[in-house]
VMD Tcl script that draws the C-alpha trace (Angstrom):
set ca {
  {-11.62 -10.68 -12.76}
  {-8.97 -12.91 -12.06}
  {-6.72 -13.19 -9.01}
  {-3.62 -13.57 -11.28}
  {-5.11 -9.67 -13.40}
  {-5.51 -8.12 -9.76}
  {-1.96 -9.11 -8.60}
  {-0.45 -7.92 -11.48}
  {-2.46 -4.57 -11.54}
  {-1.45 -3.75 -8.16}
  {1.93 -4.58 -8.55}
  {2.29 -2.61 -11.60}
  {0.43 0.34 -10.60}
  {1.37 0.93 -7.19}
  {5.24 0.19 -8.54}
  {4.78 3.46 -10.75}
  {3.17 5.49 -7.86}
  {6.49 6.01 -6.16}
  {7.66 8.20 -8.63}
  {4.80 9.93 -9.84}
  {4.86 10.44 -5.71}
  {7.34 12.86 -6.10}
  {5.84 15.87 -7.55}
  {3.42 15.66 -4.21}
  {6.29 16.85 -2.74}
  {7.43 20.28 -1.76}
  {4.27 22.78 -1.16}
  {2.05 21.31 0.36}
  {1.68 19.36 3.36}
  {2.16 15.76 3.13}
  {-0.92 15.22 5.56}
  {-2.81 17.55 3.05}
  {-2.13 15.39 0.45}
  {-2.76 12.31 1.28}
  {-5.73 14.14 2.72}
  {-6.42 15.62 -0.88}
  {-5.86 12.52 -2.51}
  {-7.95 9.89 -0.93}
  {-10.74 12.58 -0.13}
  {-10.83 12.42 -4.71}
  {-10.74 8.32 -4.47}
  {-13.37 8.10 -1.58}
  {-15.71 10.67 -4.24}
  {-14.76 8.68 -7.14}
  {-15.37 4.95 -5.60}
  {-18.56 5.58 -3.88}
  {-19.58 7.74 -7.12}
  {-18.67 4.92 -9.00}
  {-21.22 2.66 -6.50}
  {-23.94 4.93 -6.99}
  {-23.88 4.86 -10.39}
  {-24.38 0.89 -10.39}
  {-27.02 1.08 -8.13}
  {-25.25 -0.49 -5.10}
  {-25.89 -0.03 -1.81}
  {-24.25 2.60 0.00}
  {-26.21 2.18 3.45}
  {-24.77 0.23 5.73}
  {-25.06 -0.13 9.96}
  {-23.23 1.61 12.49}
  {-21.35 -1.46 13.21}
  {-20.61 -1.66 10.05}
  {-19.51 1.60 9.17}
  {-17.12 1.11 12.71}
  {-15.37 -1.69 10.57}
  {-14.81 0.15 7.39}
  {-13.60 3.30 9.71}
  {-10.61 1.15 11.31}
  {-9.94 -0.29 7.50}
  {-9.53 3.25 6.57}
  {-7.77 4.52 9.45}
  {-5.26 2.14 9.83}
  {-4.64 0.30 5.81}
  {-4.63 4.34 4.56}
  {-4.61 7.48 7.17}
  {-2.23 5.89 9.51}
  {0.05 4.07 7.04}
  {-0.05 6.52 4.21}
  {0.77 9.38 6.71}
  {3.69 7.78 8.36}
  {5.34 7.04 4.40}
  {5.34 10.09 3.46}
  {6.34 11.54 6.87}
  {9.51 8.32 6.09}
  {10.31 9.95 2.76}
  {11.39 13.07 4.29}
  {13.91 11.52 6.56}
  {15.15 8.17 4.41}
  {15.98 7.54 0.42}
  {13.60 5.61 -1.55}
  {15.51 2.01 -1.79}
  {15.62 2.13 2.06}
  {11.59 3.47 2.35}
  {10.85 0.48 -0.33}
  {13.12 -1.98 1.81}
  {11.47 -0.91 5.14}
  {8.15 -1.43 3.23}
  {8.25 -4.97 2.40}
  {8.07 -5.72 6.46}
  {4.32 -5.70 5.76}
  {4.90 -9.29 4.72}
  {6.15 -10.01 7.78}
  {3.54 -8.41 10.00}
  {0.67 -9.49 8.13}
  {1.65 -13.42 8.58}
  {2.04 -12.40 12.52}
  {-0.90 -10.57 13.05}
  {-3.16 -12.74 11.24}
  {-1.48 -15.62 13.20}
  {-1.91 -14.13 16.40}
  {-5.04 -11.54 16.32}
  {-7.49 -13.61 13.46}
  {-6.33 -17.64 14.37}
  {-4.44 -17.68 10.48}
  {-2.29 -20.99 10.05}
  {1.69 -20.06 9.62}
  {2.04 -20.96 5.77}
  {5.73 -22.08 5.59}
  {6.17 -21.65 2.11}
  {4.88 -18.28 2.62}
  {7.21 -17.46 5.54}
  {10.19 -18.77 2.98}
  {9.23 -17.09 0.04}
  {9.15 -13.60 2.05}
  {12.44 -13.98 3.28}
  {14.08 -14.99 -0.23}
  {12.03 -11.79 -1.11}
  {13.41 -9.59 1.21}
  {16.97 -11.29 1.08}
  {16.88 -9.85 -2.76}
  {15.06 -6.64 -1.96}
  {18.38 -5.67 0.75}
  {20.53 -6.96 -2.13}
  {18.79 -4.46 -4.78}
  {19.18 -1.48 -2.67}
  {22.35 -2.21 -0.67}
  {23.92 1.46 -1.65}
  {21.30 2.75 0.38}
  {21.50 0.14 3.21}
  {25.49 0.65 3.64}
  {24.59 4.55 3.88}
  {22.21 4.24 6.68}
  {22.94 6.70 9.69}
  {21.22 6.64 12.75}
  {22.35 9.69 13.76}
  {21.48 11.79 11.09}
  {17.66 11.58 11.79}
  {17.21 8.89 9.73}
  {16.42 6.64 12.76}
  {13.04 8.75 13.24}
  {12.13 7.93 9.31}
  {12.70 4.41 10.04}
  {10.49 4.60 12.62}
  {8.00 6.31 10.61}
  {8.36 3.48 7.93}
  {8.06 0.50 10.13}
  {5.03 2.18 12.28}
  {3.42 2.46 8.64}
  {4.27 -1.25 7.61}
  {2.15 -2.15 11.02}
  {-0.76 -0.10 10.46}
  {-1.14 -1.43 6.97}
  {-0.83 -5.05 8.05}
  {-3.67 -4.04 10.48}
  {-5.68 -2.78 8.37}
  {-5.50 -5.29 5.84}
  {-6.30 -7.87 7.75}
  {-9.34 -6.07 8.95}
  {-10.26 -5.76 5.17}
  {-10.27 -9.37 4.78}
  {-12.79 -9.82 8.19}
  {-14.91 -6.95 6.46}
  {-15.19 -8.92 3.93}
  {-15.76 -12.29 5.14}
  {-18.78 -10.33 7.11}
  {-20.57 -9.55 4.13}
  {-19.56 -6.11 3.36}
  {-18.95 -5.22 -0.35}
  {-15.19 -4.49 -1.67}
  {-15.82 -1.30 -3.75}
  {-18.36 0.44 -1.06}
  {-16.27 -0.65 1.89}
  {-12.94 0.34 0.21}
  {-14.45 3.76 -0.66}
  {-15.69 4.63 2.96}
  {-12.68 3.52 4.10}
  {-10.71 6.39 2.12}
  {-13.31 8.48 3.24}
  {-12.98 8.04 6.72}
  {-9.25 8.23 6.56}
  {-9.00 11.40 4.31}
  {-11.38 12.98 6.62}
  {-8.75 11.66 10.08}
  {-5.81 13.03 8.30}
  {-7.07 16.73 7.59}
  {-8.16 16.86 11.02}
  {-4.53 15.81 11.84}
  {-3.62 18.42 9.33}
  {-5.33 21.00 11.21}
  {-4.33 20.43 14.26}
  {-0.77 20.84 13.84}
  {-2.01 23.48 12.40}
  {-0.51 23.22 8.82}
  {-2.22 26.08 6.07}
  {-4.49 24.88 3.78}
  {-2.91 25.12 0.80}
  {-2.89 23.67 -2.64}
  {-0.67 24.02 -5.33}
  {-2.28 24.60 -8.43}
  {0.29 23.45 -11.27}
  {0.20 20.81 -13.91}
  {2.43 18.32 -12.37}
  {0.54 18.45 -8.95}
  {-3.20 18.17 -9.81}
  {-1.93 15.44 -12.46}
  {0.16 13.57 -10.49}
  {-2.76 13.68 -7.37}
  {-5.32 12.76 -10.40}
  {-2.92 9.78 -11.19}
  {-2.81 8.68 -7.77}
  {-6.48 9.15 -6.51}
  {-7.73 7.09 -9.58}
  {-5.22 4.64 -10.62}
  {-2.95 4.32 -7.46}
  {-6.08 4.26 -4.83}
  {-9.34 3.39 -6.57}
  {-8.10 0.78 -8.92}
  {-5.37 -0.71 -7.07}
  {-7.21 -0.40 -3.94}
  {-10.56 -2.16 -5.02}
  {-8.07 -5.04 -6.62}
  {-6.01 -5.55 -3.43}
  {-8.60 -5.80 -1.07}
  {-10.70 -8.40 -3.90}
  {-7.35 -10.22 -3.00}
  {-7.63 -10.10 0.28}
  {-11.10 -11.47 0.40}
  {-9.97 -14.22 -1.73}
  {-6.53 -15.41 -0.76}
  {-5.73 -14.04 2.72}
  {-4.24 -10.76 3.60}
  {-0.55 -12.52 3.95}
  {-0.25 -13.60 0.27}
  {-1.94 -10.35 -1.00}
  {0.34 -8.47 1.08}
  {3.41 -9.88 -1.02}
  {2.33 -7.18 -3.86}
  {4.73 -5.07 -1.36}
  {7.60 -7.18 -1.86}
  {7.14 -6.91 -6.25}
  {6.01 -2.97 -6.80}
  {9.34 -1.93 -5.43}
  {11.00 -4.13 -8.59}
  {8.58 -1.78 -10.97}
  {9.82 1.35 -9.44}
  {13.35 0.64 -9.57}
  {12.32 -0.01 -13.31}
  {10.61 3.05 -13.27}
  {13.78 4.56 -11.81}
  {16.40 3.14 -14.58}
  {14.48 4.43 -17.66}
  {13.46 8.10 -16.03}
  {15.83 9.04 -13.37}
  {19.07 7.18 -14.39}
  {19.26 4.48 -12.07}
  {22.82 2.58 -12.59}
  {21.67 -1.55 -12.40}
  {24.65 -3.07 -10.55}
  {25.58 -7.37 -10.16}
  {24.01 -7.27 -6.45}
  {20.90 -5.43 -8.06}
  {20.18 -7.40 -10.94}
  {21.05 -10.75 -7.87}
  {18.13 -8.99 -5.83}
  {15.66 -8.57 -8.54}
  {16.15 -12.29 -9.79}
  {15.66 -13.46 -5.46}
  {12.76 -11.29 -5.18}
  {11.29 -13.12 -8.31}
  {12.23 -16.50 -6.97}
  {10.85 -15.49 -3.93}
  {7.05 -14.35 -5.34}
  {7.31 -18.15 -6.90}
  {7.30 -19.57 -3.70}
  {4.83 -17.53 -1.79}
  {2.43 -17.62 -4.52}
  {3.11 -21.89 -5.63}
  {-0.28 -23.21 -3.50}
  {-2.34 -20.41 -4.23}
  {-6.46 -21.71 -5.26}
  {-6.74 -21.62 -8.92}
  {-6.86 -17.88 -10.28}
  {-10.34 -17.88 -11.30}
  {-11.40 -19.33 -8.55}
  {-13.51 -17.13 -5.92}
  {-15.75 -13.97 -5.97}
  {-16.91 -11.46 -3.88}
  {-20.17 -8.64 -3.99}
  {-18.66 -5.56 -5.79}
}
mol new
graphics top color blue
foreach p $ca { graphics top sphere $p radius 0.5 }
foreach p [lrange $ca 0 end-1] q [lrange $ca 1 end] { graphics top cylinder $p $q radius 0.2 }
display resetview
């Protein structure tokens, strides 16, 4: 498939997950489900393996590698979000999110020997430049003292563990280890880390049977973790984790989309300024990119 069909299948997909996010909310746990969720993808994916006759055996080294993917790109980072979204709004959470840009240039600089790209460095900042623009309401509201300082924690923590764990991806990889198998261990390993969480903080097992729950975790598990996940990390194999990582700097553009036509969101000058920057700003990141059907990895 090509690069340019897996960007855009991210970006569109994991741009509608933030609202279909919100019937996850309320009675159960947010550990639980992301526990629920990826447990699903982790079946599905390796299912999905099986059924093509790929390998699913792999070494204990091996399975070491796709256990820090997981834990860090999905259990960590997944659990701190939706711990975020209790404490800040949306626009910020989106905002905050974007930073993985950021830490995915410095840790693969620092921790994996990755050149500084600058017109990958530039094109983040015009992207993030627009993204504060787009969801400045929410910016000028910001209170440290009113706990949202924790959820900002939360987020950032989250945007660091994904970084991590993307770049790790992209070494997994490079070593030989299949996208689709790897990705789905990876989920399973994490789902499996944040029930045990779950459990010891002691939260109930519960799980609330109703149409707009098991739909919405259907809707996530397949679309916004085994599609979108097998596509990013086909990315990340091919391009480098940094300019794969821009996808977080675009989905929040589809939610606000999202937003406008389902929950009334009111487009203002500075927003419509943002969108247009964060745009501008893809253009650059992605301008030197290897032709987009150029490059495959084992599935």
């Amino acid at each position: 498939m090509p690069n340019g069909v897996l960007y855009a299948t991210c970006v569109l997909i994991w741009g509608s997950t933030w609202y279909v996010l919100t019937f996850q909310v309320g009675v159960v746990p947010a550990e639980l489900s992301v526990a629920y969720r990826f447990a699903l993808a982790a079946v599905l994916l390796l299912g999905l393996v099986a059924l093509r006759r790929g390998s699913l055996r792999f070494t204990i080294v091996q399975h070491g590698r796709m256990a820090a993917q997981g834990l860090l790109s999905i259990g960590i980072s997944y659990t701190l979000v939706y711990l975020a979204a209790g404490y800040l709004p949306s626009g910020l959470l989106a905002v905050t999110n974007t930073n993985i840009v950021f830490m995915t240039i410095l840790f693969g600089f620092l921790f994996f020997g990755q050149p500084l790209r600058p017109r990958m460095i530039v094109g983040a900042l015009i992207g993030f430049s627009g993204m504060a623009l787009m969801f400045a309401p929410d910016l000028a509201g910001f209170d440290v003292s009113s706990g949202t300082g924790a959820g900002l924690a939360f987020a950032l923590a989250g945007t660091v563990a994904s970084a991590l764990g993307a770049l790790i991806g992209g070494a997994n990889q490079r070593a030989g280890i299949p996208v689709l198998p790897c990705t789905g261990y990876a989920m399973a390993y994490a789902a499996a880390a944040v029930f045990l969480f779950a459990m010891l903080r002691g939260d109930a097992l519960v799980f609330e049977a109703t149409v707009a729950y098991i739909g919405s975790l259907v809707y996530l598990a397949v679309f916004g973790s085994v599609v979108t996940f097998a596509c990013f990390f086909t990315l990340v194999a091919r391009i480098g984790a940094d300019r794969a990582s821009y996808v977080t700097v675009m989905f929040p553009v589809v939610a606000l989309a999202i937003s406008t036509v389902l929950e009334g969101y009111e487009w203002t000058l500075s927003a419509f300024v943002g969108a247009a920057l964060v745009l501008i700003g893809n253009l650059v990141a992605m301008a030197r990119l290897p032709r987009l059907d150029r490059g495959r990895v084992p599935a």
